[in-house]
C-alpha positions in Angstrom: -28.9 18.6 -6.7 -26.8 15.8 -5.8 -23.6 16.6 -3.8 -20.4 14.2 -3.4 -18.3 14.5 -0.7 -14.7 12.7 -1.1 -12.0 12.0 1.9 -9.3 9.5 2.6 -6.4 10.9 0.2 -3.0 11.8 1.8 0.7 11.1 1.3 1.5 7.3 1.5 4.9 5.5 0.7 5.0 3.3 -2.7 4.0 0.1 -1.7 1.1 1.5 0.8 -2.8 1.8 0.9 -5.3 4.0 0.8 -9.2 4.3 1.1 -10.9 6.7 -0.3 -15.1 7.2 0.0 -17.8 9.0 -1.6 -20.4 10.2 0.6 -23.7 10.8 -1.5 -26.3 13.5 -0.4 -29.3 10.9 -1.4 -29.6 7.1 -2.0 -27.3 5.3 -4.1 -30.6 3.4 -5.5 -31.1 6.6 -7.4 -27.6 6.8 -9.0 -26.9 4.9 -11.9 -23.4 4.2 -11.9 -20.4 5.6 -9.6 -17.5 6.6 -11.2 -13.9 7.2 -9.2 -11.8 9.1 -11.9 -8.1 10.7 -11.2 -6.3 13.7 -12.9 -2.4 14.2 -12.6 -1.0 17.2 -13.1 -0.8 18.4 -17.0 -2.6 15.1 -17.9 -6.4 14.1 -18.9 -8.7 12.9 -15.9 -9.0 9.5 -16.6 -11.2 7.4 -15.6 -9.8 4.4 -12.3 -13.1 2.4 -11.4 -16.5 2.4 -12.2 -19.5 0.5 -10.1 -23.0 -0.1 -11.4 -26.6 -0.3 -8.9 -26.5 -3.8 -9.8 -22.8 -4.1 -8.3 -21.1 -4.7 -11.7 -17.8 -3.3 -11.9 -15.0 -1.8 -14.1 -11.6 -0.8 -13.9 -8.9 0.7 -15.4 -5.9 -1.7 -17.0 -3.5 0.6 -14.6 -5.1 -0.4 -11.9 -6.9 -3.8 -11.6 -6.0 -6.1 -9.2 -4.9 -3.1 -7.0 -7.6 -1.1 -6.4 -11.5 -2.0 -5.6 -14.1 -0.2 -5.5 -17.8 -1.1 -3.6 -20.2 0.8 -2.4 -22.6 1.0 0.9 -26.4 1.8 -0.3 -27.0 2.6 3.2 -24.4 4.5 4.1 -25.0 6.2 0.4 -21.1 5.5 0.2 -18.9 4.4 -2.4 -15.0 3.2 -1.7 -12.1 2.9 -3.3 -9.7 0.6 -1.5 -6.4 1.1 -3.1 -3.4 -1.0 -2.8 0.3 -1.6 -3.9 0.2 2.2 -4.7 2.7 3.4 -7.0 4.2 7.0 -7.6 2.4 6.8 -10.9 -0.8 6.8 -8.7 -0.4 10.3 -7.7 -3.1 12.3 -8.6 -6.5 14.3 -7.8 -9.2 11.8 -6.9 -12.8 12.7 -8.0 -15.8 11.0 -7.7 -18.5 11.2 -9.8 -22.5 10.1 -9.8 -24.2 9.6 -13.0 -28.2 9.8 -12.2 -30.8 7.4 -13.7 -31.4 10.4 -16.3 -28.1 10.9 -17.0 -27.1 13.4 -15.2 -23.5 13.5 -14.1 -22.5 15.3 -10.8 -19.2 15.8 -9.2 -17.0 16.1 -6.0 -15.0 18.6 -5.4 -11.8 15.9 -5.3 -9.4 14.5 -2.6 -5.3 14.3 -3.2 -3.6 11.5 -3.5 0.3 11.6 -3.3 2.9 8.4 -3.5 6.0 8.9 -2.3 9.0 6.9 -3.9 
């Protein structure tokens, strides 16, 4: 059983930054891909960033060239360094681990709220 374990979110003016992490239970060498996805309230989860083993990485169109995401292998972390944040930014933060089998685990979230 893999367990994810987010922190960093908070309340931060537009304009501000944030980090969030991931901290994995096990090595990230046994994880697939790392998935950062958000969820407002009364919308969809959607999906912000995505990172591969092999470092190859994906983001949303809302977000590119704002955000990054990396990860650690050994600190079995993944980030999320997010920048110029809007309002529109505001959301639950969830990570997500998708095994070499393709199993999908989750955290438990982390809120993120932009201030105008």
């Amino acid at each position: 059983q893999e367990q994810l374990v987010e922190s960093g979110g908070g309340l931060v003016q537009a304009g501000g930054s944030l980090r969030l992490s991931c901290a994995a239970s096990r090595s990230l060498l046994s994880i697939n891909i790392m998935r950062w996805y958000r969820q407002a309230p009364g919308k969809q989860r959607e999906l912000v960033a995505d990172i591969t083993s092999g470092g190859r990485t994906n983001y949303a169109d809302s977000v590119k060239a704002r955000f990054t995401i990396s990860r650690d292998n050994a600190k079995n972390t993944v980030y999320l360094q997010m920048n110029s944040l809007k309002p529109e930014d505001t959301a639950a933060y969830y990570c997500s681990a998708r095994t070499w089998s393709g199993v999908d685990y989750w955290g438990r979230g982390t809120q993120v709220t932009v201030s105008s």
